[in-house]
C-alpha positions in Angstrom: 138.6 104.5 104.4 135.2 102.7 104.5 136.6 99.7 103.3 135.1 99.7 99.8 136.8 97.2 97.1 137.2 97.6 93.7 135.1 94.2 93.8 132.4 95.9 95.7 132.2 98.6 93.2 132.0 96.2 90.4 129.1 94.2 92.3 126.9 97.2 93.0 126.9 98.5 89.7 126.5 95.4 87.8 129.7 94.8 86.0 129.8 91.1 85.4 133.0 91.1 83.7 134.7 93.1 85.8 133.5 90.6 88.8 134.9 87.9 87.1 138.7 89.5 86.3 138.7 91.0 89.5 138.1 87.7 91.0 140.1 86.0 88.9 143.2 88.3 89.9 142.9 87.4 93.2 140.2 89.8 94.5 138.6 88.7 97.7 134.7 87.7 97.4 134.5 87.8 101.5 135.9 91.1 101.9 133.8 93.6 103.6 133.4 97.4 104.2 133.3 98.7 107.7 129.7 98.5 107.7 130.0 94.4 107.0 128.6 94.9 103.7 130.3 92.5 101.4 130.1 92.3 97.4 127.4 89.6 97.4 125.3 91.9 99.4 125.5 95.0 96.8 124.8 92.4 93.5 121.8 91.3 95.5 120.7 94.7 96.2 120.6 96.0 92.4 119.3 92.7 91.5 122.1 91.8 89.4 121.3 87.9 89.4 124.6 86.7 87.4 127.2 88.4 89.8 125.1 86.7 92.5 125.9 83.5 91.1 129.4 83.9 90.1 129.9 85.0 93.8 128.2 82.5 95.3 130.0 80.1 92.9 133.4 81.5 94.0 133.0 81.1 97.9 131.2 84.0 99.0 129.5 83.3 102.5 125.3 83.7 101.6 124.7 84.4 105.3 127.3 86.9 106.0 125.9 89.8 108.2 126.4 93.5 108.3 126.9 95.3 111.5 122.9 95.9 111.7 122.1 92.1 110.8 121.6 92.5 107.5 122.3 90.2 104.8 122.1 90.0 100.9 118.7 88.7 101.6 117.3 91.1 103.8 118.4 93.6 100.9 116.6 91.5 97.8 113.6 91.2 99.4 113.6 94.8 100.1 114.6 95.9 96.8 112.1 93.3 95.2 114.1 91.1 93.3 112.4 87.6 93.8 114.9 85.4 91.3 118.0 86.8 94.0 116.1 85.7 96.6 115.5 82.2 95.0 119.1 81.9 94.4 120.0 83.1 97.6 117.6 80.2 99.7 118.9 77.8 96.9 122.4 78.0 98.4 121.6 78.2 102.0 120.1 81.2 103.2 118.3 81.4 106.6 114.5 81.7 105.8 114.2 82.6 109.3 117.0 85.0 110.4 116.5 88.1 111.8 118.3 91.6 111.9 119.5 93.4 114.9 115.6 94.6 115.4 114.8 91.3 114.8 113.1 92.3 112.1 112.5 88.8 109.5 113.1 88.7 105.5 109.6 88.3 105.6 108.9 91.8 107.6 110.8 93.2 105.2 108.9 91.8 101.7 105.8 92.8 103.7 106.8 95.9 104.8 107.7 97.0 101.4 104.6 95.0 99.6 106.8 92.4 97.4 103.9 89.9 97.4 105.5 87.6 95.6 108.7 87.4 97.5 106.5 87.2 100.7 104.2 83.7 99.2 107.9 82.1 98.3 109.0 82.6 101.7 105.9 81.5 103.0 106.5 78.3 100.8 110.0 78.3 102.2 108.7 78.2 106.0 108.6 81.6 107.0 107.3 82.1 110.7 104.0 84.3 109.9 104.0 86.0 113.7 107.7 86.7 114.4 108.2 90.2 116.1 110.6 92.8 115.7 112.0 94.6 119.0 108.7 96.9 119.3 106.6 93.8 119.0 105.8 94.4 115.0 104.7 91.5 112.8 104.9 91.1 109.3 100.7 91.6 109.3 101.3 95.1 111.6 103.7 96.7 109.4 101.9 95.8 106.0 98.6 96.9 107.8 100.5 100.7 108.5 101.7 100.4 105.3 98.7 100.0 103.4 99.0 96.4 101.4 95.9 94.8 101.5 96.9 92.0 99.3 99.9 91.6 101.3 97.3 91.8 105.2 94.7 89.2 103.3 97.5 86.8 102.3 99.2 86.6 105.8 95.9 86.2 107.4 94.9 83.3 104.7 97.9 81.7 106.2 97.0 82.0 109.8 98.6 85.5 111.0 97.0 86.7 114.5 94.8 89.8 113.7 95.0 90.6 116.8 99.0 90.5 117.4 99.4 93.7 119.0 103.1 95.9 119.1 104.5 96.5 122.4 102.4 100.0 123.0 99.4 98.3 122.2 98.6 99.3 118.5 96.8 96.3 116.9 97.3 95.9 113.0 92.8 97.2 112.8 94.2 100.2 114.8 97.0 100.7 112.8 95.8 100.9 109.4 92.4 102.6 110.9 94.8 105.3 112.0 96.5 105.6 108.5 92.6 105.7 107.0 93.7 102.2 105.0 90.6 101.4 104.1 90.9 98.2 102.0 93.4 96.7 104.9 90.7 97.5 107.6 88.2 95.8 105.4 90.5 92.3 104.9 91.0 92.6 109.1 87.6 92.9 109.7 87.0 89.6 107.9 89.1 87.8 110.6 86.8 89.6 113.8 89.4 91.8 115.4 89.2 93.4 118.5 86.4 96.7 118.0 86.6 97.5 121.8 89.5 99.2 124.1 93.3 98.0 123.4 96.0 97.8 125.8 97.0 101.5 124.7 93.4 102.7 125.8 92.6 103.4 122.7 89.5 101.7 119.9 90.0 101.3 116.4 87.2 104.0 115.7 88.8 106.4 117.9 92.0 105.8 115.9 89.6 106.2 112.4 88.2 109.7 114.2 91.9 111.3 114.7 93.0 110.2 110.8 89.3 111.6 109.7 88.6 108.8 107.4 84.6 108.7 107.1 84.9 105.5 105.0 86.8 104.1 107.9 84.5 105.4 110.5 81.8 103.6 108.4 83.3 99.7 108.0 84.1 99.9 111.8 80.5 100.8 112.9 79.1 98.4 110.2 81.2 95.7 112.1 80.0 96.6 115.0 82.3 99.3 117.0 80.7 101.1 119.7 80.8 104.9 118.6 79.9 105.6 122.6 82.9 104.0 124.2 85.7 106.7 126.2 89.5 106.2 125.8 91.6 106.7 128.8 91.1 110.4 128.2 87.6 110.0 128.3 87.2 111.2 124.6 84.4 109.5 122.7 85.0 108.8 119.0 83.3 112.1 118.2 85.3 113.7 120.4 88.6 113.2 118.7 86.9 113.9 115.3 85.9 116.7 116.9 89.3 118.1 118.0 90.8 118.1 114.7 88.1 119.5 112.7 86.7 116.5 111.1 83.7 118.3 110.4 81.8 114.9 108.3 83.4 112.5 110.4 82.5 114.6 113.9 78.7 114.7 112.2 78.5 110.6 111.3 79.6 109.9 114.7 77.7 112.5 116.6 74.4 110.9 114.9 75.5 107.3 115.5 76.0 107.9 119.3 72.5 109.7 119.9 70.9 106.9 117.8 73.2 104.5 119.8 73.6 102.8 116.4 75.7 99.8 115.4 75.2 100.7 111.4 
């Protein structure tokens, strides 16, 4: 009912031999299930490199899309399998195409932390600052996901710091709201914004609600302003405050009253 081949089920689950008599019989290497997933997409997916091939050698399309906008290389560069992704740019994939969220293979890799499938599609001409529908870049999402080598790598390569989503969340606030630490400290090489964003928020206020004291400290180190009211008119201390932060309520108490930058 879903459309699912006995080619398909062959591809997924890595039966080269079976690929190749099924193929051989006649077996369709375009067909697709009802969600536009084709064989060459499930190979790619468990990283089984010599179905890929054989399909690709037989006629299947490399750029052929799933009702989402997927493709077999969205799915390898998820899944981490950096020789399908070779082999899939090698015969004509799109470095830059993008899902129905307009989400790029390179949000993906970075999204899931495949650094090594993120530096080839760099080398392959990936756009660094293409957005997704909510105004996500790849830096954004590895910065809320937590991959400093993947955030110092996009911003060796010229990635805004600053590029904020569409509610104003910049990648500094993101990962200081996900207490990151090693992310904040790659961003704050690149002098991000430490003052109010477009969402009325500050990084430090965003360190305050996770409670991350180390946070707390690399942003007033760099020079946040522990004094400065969101559009709620909390202070930094505030918010700590509110969610029973105890040590981080304490740090930032003293830092205001000293009206410290350290």
């Amino acid at each position: 009912q879903d459309g699912t081949t006995p080619l398909i089920l062959a591809a997924a689950n890595g039966h080269y031999e079976c690929v190749k008599e099924l193929i051989e019989q006649g077996a369709d290497p375009r067909a697709k299930r009802i969600t536009g997933t084709t064989p060459l997409f499930f190979a790619s997916q468990g990283g089984f490199l010599d179905i890929v091939q054989y399909l690709l050698a037989r006629g299947a399309p490399v750029d052929s899309l799933s009702v989402d906008g997927g493709s077999a290389l969205f799915v390898a560069c998820q899944c981490g399998h950096i020789d399908v992704v070779k082999e899939l740019i090698k015969n004509g994939a799109q470095v830059n195409t993008h899902m129905k969220d307009k989400a790029s293979p390179l949000f993906i890799a970075a999204q899931n932390g495949h650094y090594k499938i993120l530096l080839y599609l760099l080398a392959q001409g990936a756009e660094t600052d293409s957005r997704r529908t909510d105004g996500a870049t790849a830096l954004w999402i590895a910065a809320q996901m937590g991959h400093d080598h993947i955030v110092a790598q996009l911003l060796r390569v010229g990635s805004k710091v600053d590029a904020a989503r569409h509610d104003g969340a910049t990648p500094l606030f993101k990962a200081a709201h996900k207490g990151h630490s090693a992310v904040v400290g790659e961003l704050l090489k690149y002098k991000p914004s430490l003052g109010i964003l477009p969402n009325g928020e500050t990084a430090l206020h965003a360190a305050a609600f996770s409670g991350s004291l180390p946070v707390c400290k690399q942003l007033m180190a760099a020079g946040a302003n522990p004094c400065m009211k969101n559009q709620e008119h909390h202070t930094p201390a505030d918010i700590a405050k509110k969610h029973r932060h105890t040590s981080v309520y304490e740090y930032l108490k003293t830092c205001e009253t000293r009206g410290q930058t350290k």
